[in-house]
N, C-alpha and C positions, 0 to 999 in steps of 0.2 A: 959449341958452348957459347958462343958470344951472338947466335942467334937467341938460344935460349935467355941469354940476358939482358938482351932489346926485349924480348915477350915481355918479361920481369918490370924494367923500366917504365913500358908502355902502362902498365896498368899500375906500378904507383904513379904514373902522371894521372890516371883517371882516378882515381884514389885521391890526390890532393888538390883536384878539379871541384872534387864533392865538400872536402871538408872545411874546402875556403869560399864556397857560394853563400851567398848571400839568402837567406830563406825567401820566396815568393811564391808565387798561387801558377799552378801548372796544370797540362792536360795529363792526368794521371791513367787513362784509360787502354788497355789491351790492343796492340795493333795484329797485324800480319805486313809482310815485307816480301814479295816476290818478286824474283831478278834473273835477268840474262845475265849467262855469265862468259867469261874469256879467257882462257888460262894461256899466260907465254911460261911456256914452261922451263924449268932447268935446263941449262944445256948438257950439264951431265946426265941426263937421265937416258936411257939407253930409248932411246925415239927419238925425233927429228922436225914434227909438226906440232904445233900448237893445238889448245882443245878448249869444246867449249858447253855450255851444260845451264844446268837451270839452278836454285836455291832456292827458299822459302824458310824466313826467320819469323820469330812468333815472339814477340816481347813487350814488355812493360816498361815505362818509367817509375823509379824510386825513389826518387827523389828532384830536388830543381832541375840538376845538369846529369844525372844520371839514370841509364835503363840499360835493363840485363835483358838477356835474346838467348834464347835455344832455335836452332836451326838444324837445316837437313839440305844436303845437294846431292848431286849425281853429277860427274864429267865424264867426258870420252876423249880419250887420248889417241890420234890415229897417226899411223907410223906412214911415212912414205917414201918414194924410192928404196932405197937399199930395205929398210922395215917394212914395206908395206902391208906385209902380212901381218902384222905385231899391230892391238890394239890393248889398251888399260881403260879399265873404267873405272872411276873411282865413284864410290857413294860415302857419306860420313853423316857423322853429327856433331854438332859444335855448341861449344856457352860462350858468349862473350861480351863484353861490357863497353856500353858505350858512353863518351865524357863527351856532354855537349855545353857548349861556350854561350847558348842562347835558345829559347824555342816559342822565335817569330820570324816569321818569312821565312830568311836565307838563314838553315843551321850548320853548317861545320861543324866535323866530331870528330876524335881519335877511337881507336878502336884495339884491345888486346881481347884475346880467346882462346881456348884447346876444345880439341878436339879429337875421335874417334874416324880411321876412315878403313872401310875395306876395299882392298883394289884386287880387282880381276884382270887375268893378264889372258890372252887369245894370240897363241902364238902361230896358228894357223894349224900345227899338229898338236901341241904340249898347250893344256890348259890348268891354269893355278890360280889359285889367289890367297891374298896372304893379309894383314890387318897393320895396323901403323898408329901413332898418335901423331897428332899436328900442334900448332900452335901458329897463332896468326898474329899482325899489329896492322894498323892499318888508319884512311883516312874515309872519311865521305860526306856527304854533305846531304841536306833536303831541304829543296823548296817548294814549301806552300803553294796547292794548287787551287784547294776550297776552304770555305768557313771551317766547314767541321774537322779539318786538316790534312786530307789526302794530299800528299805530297810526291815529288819525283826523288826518287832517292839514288843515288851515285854512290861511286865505292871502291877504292882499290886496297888489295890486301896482298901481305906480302905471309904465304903462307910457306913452312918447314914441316917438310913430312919424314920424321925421326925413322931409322929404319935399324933394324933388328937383322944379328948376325947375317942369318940367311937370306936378309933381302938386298945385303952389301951386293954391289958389282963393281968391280976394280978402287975396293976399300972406302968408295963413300958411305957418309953415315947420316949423311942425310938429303934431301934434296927440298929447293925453295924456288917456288913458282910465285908469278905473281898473278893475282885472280883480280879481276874486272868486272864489276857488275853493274847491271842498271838497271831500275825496276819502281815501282810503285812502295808507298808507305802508308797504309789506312787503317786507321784508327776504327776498333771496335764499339759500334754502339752509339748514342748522341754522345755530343759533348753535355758536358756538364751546365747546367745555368746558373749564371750567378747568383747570389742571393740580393734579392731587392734591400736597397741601404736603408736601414733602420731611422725613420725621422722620429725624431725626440717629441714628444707631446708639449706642447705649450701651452701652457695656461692662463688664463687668467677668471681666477672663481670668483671672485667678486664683479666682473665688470666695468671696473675704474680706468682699465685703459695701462695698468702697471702688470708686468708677467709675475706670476704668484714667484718665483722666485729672486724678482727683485722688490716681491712688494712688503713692507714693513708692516703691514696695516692691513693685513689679508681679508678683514670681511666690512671693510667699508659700504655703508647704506647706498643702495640704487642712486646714482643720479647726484652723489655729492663729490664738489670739484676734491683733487686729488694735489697735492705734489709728485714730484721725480720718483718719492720713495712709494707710492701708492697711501700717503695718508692726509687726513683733512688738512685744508691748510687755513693759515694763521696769517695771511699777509702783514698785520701790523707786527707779527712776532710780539703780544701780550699775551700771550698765553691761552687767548679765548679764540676757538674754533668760528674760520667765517660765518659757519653756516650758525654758529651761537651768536653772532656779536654783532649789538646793536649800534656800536661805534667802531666801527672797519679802519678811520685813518688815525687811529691814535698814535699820541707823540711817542718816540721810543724812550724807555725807560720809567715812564709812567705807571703806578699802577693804577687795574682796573678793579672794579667786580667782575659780577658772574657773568655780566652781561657786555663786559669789553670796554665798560665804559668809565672816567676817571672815577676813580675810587675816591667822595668824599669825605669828609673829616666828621659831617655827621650823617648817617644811612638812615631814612625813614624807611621802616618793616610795611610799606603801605600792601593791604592785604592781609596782615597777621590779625585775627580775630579772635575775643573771645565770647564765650557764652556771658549770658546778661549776671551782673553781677558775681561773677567768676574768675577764677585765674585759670581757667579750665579750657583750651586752645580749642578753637575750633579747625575743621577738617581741612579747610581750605587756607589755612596758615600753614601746612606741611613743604609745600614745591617752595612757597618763599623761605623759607627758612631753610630750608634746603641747599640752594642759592648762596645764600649765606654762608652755611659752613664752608660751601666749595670756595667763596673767596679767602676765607678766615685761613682755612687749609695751607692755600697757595701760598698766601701771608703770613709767614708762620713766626714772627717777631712784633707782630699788633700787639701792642694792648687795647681791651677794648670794654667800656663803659656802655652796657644793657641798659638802659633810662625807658622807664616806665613813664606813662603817661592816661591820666582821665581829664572828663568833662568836668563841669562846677556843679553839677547837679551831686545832690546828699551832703554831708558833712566835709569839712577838711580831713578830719581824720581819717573818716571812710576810705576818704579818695586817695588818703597818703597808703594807707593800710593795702588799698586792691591796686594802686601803680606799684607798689612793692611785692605785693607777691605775682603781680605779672612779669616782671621783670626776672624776678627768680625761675618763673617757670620759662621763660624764654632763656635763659643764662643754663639751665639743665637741660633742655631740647641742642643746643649748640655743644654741650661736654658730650654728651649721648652720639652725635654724631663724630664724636672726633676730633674738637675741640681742646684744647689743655686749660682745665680749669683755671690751672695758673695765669690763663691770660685774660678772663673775665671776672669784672665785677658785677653790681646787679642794684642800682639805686632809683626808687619813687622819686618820682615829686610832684604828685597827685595832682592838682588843677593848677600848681601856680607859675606853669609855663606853657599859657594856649597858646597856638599859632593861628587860631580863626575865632571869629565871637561864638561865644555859648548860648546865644541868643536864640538860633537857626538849626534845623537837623543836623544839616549839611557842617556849621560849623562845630557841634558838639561832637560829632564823625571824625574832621580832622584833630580836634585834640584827645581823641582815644589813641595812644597810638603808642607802637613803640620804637625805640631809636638805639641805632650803635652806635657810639662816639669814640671814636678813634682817638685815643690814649697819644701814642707817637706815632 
């Protein structure tokens, strides 16, 4: 009984070999395991010589540190002197579980099993044979001999062969040999190949030189400088894009217009045009006025006085009449864009503030015109 309770022991040690390993990646593939073997056997056994025989285990690993084995042997028991006529042979089959502590290079393993064995007895006149269960515990060890993992494998086992009423002789109940083997470990099949490590794609879809996933500013134009975050940059930090702005060193805290540059107290609209005697814009006053709202936007506490302006040519009143409703019409193109009307006025004052003589094309040109004047 207190063999059978070492079998027991053995195998919840390999039992909480499994349950406390740690998960990793293993060779999980089918082996074969064939071994010479060595039996010293009981000295109670009614023989006198030691025996020796072959095995052949067939087994899997299940997990990290564990693999279960079915096996088969054959030994020969030979009697000598006073027995010599007397030989046993035992053949069996066995399961058994193996707890390994590692599986690279050098593996050390414990080992519990039962098993099946039939023994033939040759007594020289009387021949019998009779059937038994075992149970083993055991150690052994495999070292690594190639890549794919054919190994040497080692092995003692301390097996108990239970024995049944009639196989007692002088009241034993059971007898324990211990079995010796040695023999090869090879693994069925290739080994497994690792899976090639997944590289992460990296992008960058715009070109700026920023990876799309640190880039703020993800479809930045071909060929325009970036900052850290992938977006245009602003050196003076006024609000206007390098690649927009026509004054790059401006003072900080200054405002600009659209164009980066100080924002003065009165804006001439130079380019806002209208048709001949009209308040009626022409097409090519659109982009400047455009301009405009984008500063008025950014400013969004201006007040700002629309001031209309003509030449001296036709009456005063004419000219007060068409500076006034030019102005209006500029003062509704800036609300239409976005603008709060609350923050624009809209005042004429038709010829009598030129800035060049009316004498000249050139100077009738510069007093057509029209002006924001910055309120605060």
């Amino acid at each position: 009984m207190k063999k059978l309770a070492l079998i027991v022991a053995t195998a919840s040690l390999a039992g909480s070999v499994l349950t406390t390993a740690q998960a990793q990646s293993y060779d999980d593939r089918w082996y074969i395991a064939p071994a010479l073997q060595y039996i010293n056997i009981d000295n109670d056994r009614p023989i006198n010589d030691d025996g020796y025989g072959l095995n052949i285990q067939v087994g899997k690993p299940v997990s990290p540190h564990l693999n279960a084995e079915i096996g088969i042997f054959g030994n020969l028991l030979d009697g000598a002197g006073d027995n010599d006529n007397f030989e046993q042979e035992q053949y069996g089959i066995n399961l058994d579980l193996l707890a390994l502590a590692d599986r690279s290079g050098f593996q050390p393993y414990v080992l519990a099993g039962v098993g099946m064995m039939l023994s033939k007895f040759d007594q020289g006149i009387d021949n019998n044979s009779e059937t038994s269960l075992h149970g083993d515990v055991g150690i052994g060890s495999l070292i690594q001999l190639t890549e794919n993992g054919l190994a040497l494998r080692s092995e003692a086992r301390y097996r108990t062969e239970f024995l049944d009423d009639a196989q007692r002789v002088n009241g034993e109940e059971d007898y324990s040999d211990w079995v010796y083997s040695v023999g090869l470990h090879a693994p069925i099949g290739a080994a497994a190949t690792a899976a090639a490590p997944i590289t992460p794609v990296v992008r960058d879809s715009d070109g700026d030189g920023v990876l799309d996933a640190d880039d703020q500013c993800p479809t930045t134009p071909p060929g325009e400088a970036v900052n850290s975050v992938g977006c245009p940059r602003d050196d003076d930090r006024d609000g206007v894009l390098n690649a927009n702005d026509d004054c790059p060193n401006t003072a900080p805290n200054v405002r600009v217009d659209s164009r980066g540059c100080d924002l003065q107290d009165v804006i001439t609209l130079r380019g806002v045009n209208f048709h001949t005697n009209s308040a009626r814009l022409r097409a090519e006053s659109y982009p400047i006025l455009d301009n405009a709202i984008t500063t008025l936007v950014r400013y969004s506490n201006l007040q700002v006085e629309v001031a209309g302006h003509t030449d001296s040519r036709a009456s005063d009143s004419y000219n007060q009449d068409l500076s006034q409703r030019r102005a209006e019409t500029v003062r509704q193109y800036l609300i239409n864009g976005g603008v709060s009307g609350n923050r624009l006025t809209a005042t004429g004052y038709g010829e009598n503030e030129p800035v060049a003589s009316n004498d000249t094309p050139d100077g009738r040109l510069q007093n057509r015109r029209v002006e924001l004047r910055v309120q605060n």
